[in-house]
C-alpha positions in Angstrom: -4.2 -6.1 23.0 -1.8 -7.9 20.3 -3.7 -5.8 17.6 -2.7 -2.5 19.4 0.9 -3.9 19.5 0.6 -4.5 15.7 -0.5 -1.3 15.4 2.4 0.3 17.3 4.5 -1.5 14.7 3.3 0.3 11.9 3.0 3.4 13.3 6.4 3.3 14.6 8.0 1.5 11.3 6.2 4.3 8.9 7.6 7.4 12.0 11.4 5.3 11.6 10.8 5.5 7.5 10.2 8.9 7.3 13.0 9.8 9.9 15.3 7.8 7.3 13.6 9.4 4.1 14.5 12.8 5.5 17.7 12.2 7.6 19.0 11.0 4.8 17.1 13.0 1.4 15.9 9.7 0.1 13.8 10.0 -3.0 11.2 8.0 -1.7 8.4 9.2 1.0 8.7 8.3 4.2 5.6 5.6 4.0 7.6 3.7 1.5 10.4 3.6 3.3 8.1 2.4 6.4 6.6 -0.3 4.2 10.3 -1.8 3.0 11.3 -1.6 6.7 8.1 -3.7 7.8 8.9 -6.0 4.6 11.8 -7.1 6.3 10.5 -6.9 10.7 7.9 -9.6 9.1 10.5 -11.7 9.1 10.3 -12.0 13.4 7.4 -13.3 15.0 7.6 -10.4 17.5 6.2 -8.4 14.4 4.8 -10.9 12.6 1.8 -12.1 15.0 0.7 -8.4 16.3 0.9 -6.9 12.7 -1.1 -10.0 11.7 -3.6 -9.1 14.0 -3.8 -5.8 13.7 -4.5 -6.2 9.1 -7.2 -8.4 10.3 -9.4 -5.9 12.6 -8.3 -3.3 9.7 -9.3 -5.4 6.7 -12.6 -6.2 8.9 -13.4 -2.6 8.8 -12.1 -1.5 5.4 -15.6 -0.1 3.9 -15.5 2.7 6.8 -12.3 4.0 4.9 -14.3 4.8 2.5 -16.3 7.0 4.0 -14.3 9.9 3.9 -13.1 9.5 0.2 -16.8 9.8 -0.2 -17.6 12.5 1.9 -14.7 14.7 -0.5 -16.5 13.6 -3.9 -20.0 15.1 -2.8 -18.5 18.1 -1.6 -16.3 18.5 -4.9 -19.1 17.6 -7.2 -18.0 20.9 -9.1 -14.6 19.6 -9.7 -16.0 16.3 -10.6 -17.9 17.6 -13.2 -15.0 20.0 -14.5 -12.1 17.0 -14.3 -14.5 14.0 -14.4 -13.7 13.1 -17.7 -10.0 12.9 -17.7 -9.7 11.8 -14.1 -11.6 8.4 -15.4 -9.4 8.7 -18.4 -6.2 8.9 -16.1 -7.9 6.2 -14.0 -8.1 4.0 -16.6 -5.3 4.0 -18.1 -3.0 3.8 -14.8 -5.1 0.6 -14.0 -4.6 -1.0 -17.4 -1.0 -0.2 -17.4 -0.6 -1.7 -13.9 -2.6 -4.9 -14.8 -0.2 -5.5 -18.1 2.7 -5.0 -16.1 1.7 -7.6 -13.3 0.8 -9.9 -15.7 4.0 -9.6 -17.5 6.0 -10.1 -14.3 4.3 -12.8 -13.3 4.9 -14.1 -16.9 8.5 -13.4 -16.4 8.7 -15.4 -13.0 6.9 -18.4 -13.8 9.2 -18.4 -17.4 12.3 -18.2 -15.1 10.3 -20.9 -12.4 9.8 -23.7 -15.5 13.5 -23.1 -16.4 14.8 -23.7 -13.3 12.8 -27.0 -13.0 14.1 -28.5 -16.3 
């Protein structure tokens, strides 16, 4: 029962995010919107313990999400074939250029973490 309360949370903090996003013609999507507002509910254990519940059945059954971003590929083999090439290329490169910008945050922080200790 508490994971069906966590996910009424989300569902009802992504519904309130897009309600914003378009009340209020915010450049961001309604889902990001959703995602900043459940940033700060996790702050009460109201949302906290349900939502917390409800990642762990989700993360439990994360392979069946899969299943239909597989399902698309085999039935777009054509496309695959025409854009395979420079969808791995795009791929690639937007997973090297997030990896070089984590790593330099992180450098960042843990620069800014020794200075504050000295």
């Amino acid at each position: 029962m508490t994971g069906l309360r966590g996910l009424a949370w989300l569902l009802l903090l992504q519904s309130l995010g897009e309600l914003l996003s378009r009340a209020l013609s915010l450049p961001f999507p309604g889902p990001v919107v959703g995602m900043i507002l459940l940033l700060l509910a996790l702050n009460w254990p109201l949302v906290r313990e349900p939502v917390a519940a409800c990642a762990d059945f989700l993360l439990a059954h994360l392979s069946l999400l899969f299943v239909p971003v597989g399902v698309g590929v085999m039935t777009h083999l054509s496309l695959l074939g025409e854009y395979g090439g420079r969808l791995l290329l795009v791929i690639g490169l937007s997973t090297l250029i997030g990896l070089v910008v984590t790593a330099l945050t992180l450098n960042f922080l843990w620069r800014k973490g020794d200075a504050k200790v000295r």
